[in-house]
VOZA-382870 format. One record per residue (C-alpha): x, y, z; residue in one letter; residue number from 0. Coordinates in Angstrom, 3 decimals, m for minus. Layout:
// residues N
X | Y | Z | r | k
X | Y | Z | a | NUM
...
***
This chain:
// residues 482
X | Y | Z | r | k
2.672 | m6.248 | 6.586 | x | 0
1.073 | m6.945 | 10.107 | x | 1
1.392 | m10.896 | 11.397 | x | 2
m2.313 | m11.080 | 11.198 | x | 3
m2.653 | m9.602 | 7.395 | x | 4
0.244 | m12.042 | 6.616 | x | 5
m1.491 | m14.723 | 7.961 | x | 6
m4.873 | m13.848 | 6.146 | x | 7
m3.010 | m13.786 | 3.157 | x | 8
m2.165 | m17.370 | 3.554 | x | 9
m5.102 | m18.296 | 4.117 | x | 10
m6.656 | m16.365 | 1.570 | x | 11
m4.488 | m18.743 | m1.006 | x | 12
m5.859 | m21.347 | 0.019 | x | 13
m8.852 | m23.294 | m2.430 | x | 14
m12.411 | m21.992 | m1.994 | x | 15
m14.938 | m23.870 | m0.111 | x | 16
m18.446 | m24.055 | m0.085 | x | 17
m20.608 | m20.549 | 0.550 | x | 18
m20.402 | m18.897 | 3.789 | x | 19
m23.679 | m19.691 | 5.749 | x | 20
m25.545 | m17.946 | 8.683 | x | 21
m25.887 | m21.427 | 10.863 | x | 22
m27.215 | m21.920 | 14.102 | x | 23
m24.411 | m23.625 | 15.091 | x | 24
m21.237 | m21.848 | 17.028 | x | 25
m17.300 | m21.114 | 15.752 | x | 26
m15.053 | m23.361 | 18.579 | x | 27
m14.828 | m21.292 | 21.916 | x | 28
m17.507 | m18.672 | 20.503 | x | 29
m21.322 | m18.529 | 22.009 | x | 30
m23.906 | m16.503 | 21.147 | x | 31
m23.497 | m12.761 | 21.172 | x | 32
m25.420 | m10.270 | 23.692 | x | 33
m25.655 | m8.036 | 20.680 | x | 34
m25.079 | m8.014 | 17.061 | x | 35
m21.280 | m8.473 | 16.820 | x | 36
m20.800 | m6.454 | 13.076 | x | 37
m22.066 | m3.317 | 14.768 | x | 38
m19.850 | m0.970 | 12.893 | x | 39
m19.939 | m2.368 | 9.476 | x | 40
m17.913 | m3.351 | 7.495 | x | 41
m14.707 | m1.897 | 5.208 | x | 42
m12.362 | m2.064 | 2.823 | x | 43
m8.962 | 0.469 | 1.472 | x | 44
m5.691 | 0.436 | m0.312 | x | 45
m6.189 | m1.279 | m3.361 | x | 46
m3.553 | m2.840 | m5.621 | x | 47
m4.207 | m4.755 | m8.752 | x | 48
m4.315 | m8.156 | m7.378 | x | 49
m5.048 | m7.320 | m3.451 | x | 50
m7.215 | m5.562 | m1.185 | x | 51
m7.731 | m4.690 | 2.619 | x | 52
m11.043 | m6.087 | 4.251 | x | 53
m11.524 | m4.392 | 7.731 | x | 54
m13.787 | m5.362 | 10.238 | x | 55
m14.595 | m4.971 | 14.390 | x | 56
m16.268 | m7.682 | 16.434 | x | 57
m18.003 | m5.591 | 18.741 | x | 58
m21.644 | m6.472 | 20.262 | x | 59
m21.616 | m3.782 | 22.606 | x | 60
m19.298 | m1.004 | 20.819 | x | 61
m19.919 | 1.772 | 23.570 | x | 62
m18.348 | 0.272 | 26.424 | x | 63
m14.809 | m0.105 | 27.035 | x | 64
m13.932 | m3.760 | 25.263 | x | 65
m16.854 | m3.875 | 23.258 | x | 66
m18.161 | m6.529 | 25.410 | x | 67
m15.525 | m8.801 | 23.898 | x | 68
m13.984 | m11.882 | 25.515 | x | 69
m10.042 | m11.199 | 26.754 | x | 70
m9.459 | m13.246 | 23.821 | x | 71
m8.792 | m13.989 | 20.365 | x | 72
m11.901 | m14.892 | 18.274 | x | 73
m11.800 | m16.508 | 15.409 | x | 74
m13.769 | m14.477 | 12.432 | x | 75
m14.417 | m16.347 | 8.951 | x | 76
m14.329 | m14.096 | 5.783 | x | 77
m15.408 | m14.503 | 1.942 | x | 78
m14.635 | m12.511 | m1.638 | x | 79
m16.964 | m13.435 | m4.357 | x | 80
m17.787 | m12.424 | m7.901 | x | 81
m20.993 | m11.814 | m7.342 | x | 82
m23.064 | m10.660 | m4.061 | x | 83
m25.392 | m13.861 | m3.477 | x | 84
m21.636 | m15.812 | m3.013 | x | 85
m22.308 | m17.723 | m5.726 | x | 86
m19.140 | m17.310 | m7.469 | x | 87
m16.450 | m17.508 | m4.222 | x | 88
m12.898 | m16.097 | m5.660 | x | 89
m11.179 | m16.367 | m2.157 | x | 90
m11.896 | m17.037 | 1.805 | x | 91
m10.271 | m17.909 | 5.100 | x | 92
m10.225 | m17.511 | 8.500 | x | 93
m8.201 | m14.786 | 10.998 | x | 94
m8.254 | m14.327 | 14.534 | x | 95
m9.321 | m11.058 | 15.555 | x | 96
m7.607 | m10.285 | 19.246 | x | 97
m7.941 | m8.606 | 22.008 | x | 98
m4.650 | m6.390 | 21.711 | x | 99
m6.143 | m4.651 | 18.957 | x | 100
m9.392 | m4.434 | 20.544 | x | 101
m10.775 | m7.362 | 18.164 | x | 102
m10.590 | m5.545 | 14.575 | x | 103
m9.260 | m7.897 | 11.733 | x | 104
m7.130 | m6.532 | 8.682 | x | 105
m7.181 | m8.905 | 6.065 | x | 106
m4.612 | m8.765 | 2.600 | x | 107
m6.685 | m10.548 | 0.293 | x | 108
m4.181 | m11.729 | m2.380 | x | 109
m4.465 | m13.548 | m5.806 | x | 110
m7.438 | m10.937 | m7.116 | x | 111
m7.858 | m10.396 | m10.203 | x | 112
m6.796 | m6.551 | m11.445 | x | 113
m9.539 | m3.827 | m12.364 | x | 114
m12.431 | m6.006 | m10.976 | x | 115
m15.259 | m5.180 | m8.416 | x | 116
m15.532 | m7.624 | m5.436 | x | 117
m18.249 | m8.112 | m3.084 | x | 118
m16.973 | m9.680 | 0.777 | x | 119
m18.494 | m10.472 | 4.051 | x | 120
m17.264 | m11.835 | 7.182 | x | 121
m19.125 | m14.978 | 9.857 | x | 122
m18.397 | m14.713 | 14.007 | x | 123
m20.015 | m17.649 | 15.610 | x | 124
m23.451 | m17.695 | 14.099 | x | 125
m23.701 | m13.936 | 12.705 | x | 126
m22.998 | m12.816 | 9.264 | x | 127
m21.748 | m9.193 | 8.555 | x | 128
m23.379 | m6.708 | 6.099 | x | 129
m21.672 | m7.202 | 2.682 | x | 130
m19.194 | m4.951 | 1.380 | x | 131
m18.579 | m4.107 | m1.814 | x | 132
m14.778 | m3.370 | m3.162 | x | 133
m12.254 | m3.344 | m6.434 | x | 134
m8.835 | m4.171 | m6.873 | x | 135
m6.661 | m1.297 | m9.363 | x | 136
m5.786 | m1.768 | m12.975 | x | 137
m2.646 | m3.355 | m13.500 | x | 138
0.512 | m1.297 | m13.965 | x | 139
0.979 | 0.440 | m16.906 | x | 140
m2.401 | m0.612 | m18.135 | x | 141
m4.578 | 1.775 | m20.123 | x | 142
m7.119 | 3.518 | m18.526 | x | 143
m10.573 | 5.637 | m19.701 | x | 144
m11.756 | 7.074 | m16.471 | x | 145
m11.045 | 6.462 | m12.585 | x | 146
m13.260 | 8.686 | m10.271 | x | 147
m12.391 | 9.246 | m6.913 | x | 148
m13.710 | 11.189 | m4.126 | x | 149
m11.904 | 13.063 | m1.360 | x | 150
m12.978 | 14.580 | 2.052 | x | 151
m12.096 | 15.164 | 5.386 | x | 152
m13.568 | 16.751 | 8.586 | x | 153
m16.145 | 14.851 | 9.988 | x | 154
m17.206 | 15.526 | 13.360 | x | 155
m19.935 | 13.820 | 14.821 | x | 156
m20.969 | 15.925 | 17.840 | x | 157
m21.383 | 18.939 | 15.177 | x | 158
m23.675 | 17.142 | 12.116 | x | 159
m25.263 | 14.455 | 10.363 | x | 160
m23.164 | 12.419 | 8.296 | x | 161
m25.883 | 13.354 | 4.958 | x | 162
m22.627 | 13.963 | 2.793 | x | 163
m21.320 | 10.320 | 3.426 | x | 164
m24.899 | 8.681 | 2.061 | x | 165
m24.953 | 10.560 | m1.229 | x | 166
m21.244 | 9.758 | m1.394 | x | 167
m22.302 | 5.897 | m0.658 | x | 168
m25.081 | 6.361 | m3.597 | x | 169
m22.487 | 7.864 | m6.168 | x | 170
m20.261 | 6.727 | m8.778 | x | 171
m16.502 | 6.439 | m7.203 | x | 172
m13.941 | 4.129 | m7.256 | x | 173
m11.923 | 5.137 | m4.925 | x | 174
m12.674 | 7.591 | m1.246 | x | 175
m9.421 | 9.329 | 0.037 | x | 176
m9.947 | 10.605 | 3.183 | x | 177
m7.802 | 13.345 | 4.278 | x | 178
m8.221 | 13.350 | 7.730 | x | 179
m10.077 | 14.287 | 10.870 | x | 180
m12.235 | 10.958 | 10.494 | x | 181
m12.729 | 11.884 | 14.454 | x | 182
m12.148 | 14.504 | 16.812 | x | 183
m10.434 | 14.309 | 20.260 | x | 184
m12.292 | 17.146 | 22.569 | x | 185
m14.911 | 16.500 | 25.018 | x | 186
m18.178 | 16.254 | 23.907 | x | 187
m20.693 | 18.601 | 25.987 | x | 188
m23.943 | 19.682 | 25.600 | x | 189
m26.039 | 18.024 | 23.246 | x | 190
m25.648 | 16.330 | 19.696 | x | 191
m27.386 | 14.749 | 17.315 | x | 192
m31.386 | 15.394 | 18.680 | x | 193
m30.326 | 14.710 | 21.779 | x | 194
m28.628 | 11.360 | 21.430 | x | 195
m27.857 | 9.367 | 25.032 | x | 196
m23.742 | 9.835 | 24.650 | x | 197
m22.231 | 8.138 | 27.658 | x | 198
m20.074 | 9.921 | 29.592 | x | 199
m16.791 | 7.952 | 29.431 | x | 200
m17.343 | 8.723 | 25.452 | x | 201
m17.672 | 12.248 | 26.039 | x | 202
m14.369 | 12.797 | 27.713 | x | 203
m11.454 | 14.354 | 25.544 | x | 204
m9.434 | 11.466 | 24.249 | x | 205
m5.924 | 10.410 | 25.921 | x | 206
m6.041 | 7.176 | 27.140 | x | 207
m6.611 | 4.226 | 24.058 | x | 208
m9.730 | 3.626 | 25.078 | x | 209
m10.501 | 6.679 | 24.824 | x | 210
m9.835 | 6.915 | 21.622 | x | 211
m10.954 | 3.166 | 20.796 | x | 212
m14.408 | 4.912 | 21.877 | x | 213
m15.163 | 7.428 | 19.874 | x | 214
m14.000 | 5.476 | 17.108 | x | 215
m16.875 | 3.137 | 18.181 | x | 216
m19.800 | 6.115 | 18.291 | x | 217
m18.400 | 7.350 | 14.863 | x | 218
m18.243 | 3.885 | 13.310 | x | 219
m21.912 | 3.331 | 14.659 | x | 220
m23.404 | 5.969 | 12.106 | x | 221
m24.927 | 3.983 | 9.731 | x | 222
m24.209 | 6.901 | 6.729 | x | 223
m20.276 | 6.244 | 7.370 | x | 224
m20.806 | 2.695 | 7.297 | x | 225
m22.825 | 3.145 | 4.102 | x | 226
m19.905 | 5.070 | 2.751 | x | 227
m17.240 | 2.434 | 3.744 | x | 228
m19.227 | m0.589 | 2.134 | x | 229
m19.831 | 1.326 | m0.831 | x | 230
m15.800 | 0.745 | m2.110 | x | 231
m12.543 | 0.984 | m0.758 | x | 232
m10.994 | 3.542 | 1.149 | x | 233
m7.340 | 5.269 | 1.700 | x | 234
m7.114 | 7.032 | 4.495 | x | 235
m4.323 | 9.249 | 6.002 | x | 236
m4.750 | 11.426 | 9.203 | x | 237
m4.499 | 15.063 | 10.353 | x | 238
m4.110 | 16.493 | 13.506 | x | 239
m7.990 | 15.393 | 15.687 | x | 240
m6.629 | 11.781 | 15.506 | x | 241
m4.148 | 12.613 | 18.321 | x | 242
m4.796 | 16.307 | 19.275 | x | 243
m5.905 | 19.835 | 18.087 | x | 244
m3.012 | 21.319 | 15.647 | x | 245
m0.162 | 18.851 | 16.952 | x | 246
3.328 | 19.566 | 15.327 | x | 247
4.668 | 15.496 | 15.719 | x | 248
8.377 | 16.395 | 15.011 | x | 249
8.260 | 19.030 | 18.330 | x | 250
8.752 | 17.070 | 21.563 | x | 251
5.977 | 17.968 | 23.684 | x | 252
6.753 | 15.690 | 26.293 | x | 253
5.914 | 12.291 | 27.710 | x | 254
2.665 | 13.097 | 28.268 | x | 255
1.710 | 14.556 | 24.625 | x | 256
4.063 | 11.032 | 23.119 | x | 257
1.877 | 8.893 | 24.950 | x | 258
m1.507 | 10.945 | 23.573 | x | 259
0.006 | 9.954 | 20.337 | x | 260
0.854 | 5.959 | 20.833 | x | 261
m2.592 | 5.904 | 22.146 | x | 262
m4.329 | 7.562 | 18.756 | x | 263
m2.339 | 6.145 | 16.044 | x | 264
m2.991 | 2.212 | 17.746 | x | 265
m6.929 | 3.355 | 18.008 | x | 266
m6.424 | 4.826 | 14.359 | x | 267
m5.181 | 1.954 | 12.720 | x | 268
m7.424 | m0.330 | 14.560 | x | 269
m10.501 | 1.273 | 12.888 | x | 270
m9.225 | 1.829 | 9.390 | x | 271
m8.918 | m0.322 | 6.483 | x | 272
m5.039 | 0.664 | 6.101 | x | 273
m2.591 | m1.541 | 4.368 | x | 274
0.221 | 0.447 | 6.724 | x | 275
1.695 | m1.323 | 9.523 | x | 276
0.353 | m0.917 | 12.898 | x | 277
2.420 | 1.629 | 15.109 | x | 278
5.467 | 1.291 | 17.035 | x | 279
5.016 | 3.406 | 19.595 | x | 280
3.799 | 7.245 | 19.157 | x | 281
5.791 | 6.265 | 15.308 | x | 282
4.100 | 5.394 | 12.113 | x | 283
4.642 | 5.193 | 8.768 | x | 284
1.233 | 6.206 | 6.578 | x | 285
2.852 | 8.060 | 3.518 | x | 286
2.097 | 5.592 | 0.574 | x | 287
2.339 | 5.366 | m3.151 | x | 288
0.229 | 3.585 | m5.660 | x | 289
m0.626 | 3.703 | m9.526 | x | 290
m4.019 | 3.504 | m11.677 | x | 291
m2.594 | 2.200 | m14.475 | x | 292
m0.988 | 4.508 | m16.779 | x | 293
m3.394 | 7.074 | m15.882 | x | 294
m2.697 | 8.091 | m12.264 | x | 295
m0.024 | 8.429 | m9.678 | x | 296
m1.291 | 8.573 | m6.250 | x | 297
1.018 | 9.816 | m3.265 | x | 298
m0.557 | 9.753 | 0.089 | x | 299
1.250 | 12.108 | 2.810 | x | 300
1.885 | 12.776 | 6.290 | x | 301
0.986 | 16.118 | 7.429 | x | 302
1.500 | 16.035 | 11.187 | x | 303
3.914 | 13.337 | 12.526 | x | 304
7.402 | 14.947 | 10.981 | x | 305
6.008 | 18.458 | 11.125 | x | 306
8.336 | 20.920 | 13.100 | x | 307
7.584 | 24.371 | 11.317 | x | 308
5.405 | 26.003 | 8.550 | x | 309
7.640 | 28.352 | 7.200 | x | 310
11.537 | 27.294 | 8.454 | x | 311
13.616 | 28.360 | 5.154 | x | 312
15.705 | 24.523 | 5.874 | x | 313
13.438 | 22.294 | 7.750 | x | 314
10.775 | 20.423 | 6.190 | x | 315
6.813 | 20.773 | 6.601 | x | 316
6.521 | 17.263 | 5.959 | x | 317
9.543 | 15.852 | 7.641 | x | 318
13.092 | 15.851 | 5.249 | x | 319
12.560 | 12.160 | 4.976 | x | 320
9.042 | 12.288 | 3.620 | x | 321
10.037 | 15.659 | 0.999 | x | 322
12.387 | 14.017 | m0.014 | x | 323
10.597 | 10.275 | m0.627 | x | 324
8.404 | 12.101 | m2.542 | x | 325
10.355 | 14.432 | m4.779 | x | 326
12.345 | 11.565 | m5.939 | x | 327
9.021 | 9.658 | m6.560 | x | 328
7.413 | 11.974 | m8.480 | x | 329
8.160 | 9.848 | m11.889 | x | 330
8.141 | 6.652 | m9.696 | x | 331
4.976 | 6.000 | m12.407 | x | 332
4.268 | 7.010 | m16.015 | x | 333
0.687 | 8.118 | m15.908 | x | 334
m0.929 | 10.667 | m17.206 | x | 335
m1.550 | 12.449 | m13.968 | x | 336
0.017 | 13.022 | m10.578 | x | 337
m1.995 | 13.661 | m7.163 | x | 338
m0.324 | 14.224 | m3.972 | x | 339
m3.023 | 14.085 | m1.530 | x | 340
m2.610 | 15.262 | 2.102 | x | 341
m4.550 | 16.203 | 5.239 | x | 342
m3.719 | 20.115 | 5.527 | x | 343
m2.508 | 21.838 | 2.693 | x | 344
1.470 | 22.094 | 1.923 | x | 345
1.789 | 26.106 | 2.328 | x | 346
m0.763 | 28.677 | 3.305 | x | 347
m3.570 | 29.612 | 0.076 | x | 348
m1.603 | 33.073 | 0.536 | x | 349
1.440 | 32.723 | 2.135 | x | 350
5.250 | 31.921 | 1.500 | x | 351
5.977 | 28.655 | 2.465 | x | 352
9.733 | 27.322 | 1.882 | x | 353
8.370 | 23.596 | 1.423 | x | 354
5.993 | 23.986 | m0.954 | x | 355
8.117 | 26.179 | m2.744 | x | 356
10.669 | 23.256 | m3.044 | x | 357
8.064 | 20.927 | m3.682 | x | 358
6.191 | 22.862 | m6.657 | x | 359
9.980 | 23.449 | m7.907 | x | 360
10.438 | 20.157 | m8.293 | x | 361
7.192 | 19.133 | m9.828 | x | 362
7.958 | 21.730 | m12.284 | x | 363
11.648 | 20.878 | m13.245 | x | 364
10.192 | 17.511 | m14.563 | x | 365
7.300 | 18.900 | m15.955 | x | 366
4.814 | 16.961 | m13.989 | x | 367
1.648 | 18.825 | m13.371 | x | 368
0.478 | 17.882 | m9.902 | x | 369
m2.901 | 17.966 | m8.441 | x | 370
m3.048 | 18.250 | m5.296 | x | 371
m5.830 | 17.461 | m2.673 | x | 372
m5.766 | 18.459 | 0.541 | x | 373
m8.588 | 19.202 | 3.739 | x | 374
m8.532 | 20.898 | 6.881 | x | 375
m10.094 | 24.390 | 6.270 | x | 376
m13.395 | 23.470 | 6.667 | x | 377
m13.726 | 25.790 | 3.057 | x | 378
m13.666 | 24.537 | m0.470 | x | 379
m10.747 | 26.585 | m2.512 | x | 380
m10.026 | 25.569 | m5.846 | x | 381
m7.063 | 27.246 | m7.467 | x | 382
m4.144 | 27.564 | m9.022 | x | 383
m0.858 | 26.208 | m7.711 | x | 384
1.142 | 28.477 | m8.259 | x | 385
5.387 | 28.137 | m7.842 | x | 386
5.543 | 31.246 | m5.509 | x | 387
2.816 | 31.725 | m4.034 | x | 388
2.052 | 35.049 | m3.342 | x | 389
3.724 | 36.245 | m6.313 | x | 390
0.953 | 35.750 | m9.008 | x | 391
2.844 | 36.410 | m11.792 | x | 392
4.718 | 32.918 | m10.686 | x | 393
4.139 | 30.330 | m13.552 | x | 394
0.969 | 28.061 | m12.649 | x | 395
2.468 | 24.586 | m11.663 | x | 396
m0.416 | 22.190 | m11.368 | x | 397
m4.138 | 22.736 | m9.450 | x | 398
m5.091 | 22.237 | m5.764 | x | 399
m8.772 | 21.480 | m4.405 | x | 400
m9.030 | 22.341 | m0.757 | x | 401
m12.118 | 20.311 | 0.264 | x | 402
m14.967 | 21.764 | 2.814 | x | 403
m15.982 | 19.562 | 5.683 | x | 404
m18.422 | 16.463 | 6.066 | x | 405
m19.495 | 18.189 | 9.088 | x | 406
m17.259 | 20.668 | 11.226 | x | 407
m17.942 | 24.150 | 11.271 | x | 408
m22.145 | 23.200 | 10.478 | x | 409
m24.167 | 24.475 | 8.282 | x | 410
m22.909 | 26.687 | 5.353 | x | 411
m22.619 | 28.915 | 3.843 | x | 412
m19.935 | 30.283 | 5.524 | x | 413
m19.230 | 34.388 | 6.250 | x | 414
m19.581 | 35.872 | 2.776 | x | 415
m16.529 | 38.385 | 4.311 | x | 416
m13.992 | 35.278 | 4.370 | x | 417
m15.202 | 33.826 | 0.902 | x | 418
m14.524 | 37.594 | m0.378 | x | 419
m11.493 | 37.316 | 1.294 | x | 420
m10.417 | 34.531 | m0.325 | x | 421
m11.413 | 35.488 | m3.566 | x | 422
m9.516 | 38.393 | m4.290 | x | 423
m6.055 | 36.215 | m4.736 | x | 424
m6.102 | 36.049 | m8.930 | x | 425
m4.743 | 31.732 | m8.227 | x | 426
m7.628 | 31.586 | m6.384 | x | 427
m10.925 | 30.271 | m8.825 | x | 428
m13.869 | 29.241 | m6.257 | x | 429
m14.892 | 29.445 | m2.623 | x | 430
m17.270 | 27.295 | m1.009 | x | 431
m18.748 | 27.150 | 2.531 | x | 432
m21.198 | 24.719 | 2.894 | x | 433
m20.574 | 20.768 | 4.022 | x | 434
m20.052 | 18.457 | 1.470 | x | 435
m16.883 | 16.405 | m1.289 | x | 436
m15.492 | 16.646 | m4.660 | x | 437
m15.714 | 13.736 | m7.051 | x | 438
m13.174 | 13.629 | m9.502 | x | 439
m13.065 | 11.807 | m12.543 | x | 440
m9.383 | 11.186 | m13.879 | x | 441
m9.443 | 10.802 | m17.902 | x | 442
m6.634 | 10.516 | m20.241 | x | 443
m8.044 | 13.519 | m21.751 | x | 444
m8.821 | 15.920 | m18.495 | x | 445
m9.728 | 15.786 | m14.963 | x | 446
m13.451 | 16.495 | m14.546 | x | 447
m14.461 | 17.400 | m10.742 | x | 448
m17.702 | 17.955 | m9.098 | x | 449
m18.209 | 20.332 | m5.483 | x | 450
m21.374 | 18.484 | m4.383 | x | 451
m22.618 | 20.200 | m1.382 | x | 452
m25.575 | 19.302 | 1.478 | x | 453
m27.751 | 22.296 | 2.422 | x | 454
m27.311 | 21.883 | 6.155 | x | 455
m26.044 | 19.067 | 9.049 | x | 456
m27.288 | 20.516 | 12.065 | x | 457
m30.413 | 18.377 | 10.902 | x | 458
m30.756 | 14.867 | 8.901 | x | 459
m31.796 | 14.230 | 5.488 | x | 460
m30.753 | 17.144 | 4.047 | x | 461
m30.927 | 17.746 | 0.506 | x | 462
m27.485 | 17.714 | m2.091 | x | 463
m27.096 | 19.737 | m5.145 | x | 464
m23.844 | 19.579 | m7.476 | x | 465
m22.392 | 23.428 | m6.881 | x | 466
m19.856 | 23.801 | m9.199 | x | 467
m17.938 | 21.921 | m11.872 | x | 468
m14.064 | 22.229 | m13.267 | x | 469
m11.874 | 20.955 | m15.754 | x | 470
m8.076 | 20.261 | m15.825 | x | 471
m6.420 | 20.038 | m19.339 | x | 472
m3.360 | 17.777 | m19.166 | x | 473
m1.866 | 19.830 | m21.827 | x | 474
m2.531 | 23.065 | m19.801 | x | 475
m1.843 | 23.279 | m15.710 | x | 476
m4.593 | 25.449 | m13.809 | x | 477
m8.316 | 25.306 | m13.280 | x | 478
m11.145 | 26.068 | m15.125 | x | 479
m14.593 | 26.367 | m14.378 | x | 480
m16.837 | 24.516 | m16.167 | x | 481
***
């Protein structure tokens, strides 16, 4: 735990005073803002059963380098209640948010009660954040009827609208794991977004961290993310736009390419509602594990800091440390189901590839179904995971659901040639090319998912229709259509 989360959680313990107010009256050392200070919303991410993460940037002028921040700490008041008038306060304290991490705030809200929904809110000076609203998991081992989460992953900002995000905000989900690519790196040129005024130091291809602190701010200003982050928590891992286009972490690439990456995993954790850490360096540690109850197993993974190779016969995809943390997890929980969620899938849809072979293996020795979620592709593929892949008469291990983009690549549907393409691998059940996410709802009885897909992001408001359903038996691996 960072110094700053530890310290919120002290103060988090401490009793509950009266509601939060919007005075007219100033925090010591704080004046009034040029510009609403909350301008990026408010979030919240990795749940347990009695704590959560509450995320938040002080930032009245979010497109400038500093944010038009003070070169010091400010102190930022925040509040958990039962209820969203604050009427029922369960929890609230106060946690400088400083300058060295470019005035965000991570707060470990302890002592919460397990399988509840929260609502929170922050104070700086005289301003009052939006309220967010969040849960805390059911407690271990606890029984279960449904859990629904959502995963995407992809969202570029100079391509689309964020439309996906606000019917994602508007549904049913307890949960958003987001699989990567929350921002891309490259210049920006030409125009975006009906000609929005993009400064130029924003356009510039990330290195520097702040760089990459701003165009974490243009992202965070759209208010369809923010929507999407206030709705309920997130867990977020990254891919490879965080730092750079298709970086292998475990090849040294030079000072130049280690600095690139100190500089985009400070920015990253800056602007996410992680429980991790924050970086040492160009190293940190974002693999995870938690439990819904006794009904699912959650592992979060790494695809790009180990990563040396796709297909060496000894050397680990994922780094040996991180196979290996997670083959020996896989019964770290009993639950019903197991998810291994990471940013780019584990071996090609059609290739060989030695570590998912000895991942699948291993699944399938302990006869643990897996399902695994990944991103990247810019494509929806649902099918089959197979234990050696591309030998389809291989037993069927467990399910994987590639998901499309929020936004990269643009509008679907996608070349009808590559979907056919796709299609012709017997594993492989559905292909989908337009924007979009699955919802899936975990049951003790089956896994029901939803592809719910936009009809375009090269314009706003577009409309969303649910494109195909599936089913997972528990007591039979592989997908079916439904």
């Amino acid at each position: 735990m960072s110094g700053a989360a530890a310290a919120a959680t002290a103060v988090g313990a401490a009793t509950a005073t009266p509601a939060l107010a919007a005075t007219t009256g100033t925090s010591p050392g704080i004046g009034h803002f040029s510009s609403y200070p909350f301008s990026l919303g408010v979030a919240s991410g990795d749940p347990l059963p009695d704590s959560v993460i509450l995320w938040t940037r002080i930032a009245p002028e979010p497109l400038v380098i500093g944010s038009g921040m003070p070169d010091r700490p400010v102190p930022v008041h925040w509040q958990v209640a039962d209820d969203e008038a604050f009427t029922e306060i369960v929890r609230e304290g106060e946690i400088f948010a400083r300058p060295e991490n470019n005035h965000a705030v991570h707060v470990d809200v302890r002592g919460l009660r397990p399988d509840r929904w929260y609502f929170y809110r922050f104070r700086c000076g005289s301003e009052l954040s939006p309220v967010g609203r969040t849960r805390t998991l059911p407690a271990p081992g606890a029984s279960v009827a449904s859990f629904t989460v959502t995963h995407l992953s992809c969202q570029n900002w100079a391509v689309g609208y964020f439309t996906a995000l606000r019917y994602m905000a508007e549904d049913s989900i307890d949960l958003a794991l987001h699989l990567g690519d929350y921002i891309y790196e490259g210049a920006i040129s030409g125009p975006v977004r009906d000609g929005a005024d993009v400064p130029d130091a924003i356009r510039a291809a990330c290195h520097s961290v702040d760089e990459y602190r701003l165009r974490y701010s243009l992202y965070k200003t759209d208010p369809d993310l923010q929507a999407a982050h206030a709705a309920y928590p997130w867990a977020i891992v990254w891919d490879d736009h965080e730092v750079s286009n298709d970086y292998a972490g475990g090849v040294d690439h030079g000072p130049a390419q280690l600095a690139r990456r100190t500089a985009g995993y400070k920015a990253w954790w800056e602007n996410t509602p992680t429980r991790v850490d924050p970086p040492v360096g160009a190293d940190e540690r974002i693999y995870r594990r938690f439990a819904v109850g006794s009904l699912v197993q959650f592992d979060l993974l790494d695809s790009r800091e180990y990563r040396i190779g796709d297909n060496d016969p000894l050397v680990s995809k994922l780094g040996d440390e991180q196979e290996a943390w997670l083959i020996d997890g896989i019964n770290a929980y009993d639950t019903t189901w197991n998810v291994a969620a990471v940013g780019q899938q584990l071996g090609g849809v059609n290739a060989n590839s030695p570590t998912r072979n000895r991942i699948y293996k291993a699944y399938y020795d302990r006869s643990v179904a897996p399902v695994i979620l990944a991103g990247d592709l810019h494509w929806t593929i649902a099918s089959d995971a197979l234990l050696a892949i591309p030998d389809a008469s291989s037993p069927i291990v467990g399910e994987q659901f590639i998901v499309t983009s929020i936004t990269s690549t643009g509008d679907g549907p996608g070349s009808q040639a590559t979907k056919d393409g796709w299609m012709k691998f017997p594993w492989v059940k559905y292909v989908d090319g337009y924007r979009g996410y699955i919802r899936s709802t975990f049951t003790p009885s089956g896994v029901y998912s939803t592809q719910r897909d936009v009809r375009f992001v090269t314009r706003p408001n577009a409309p969303v229709w649910d494109a195909q359903n599936f089913f997972i038996d528990p007591k039979k691996p592989g997908i079916q259509l439904a």
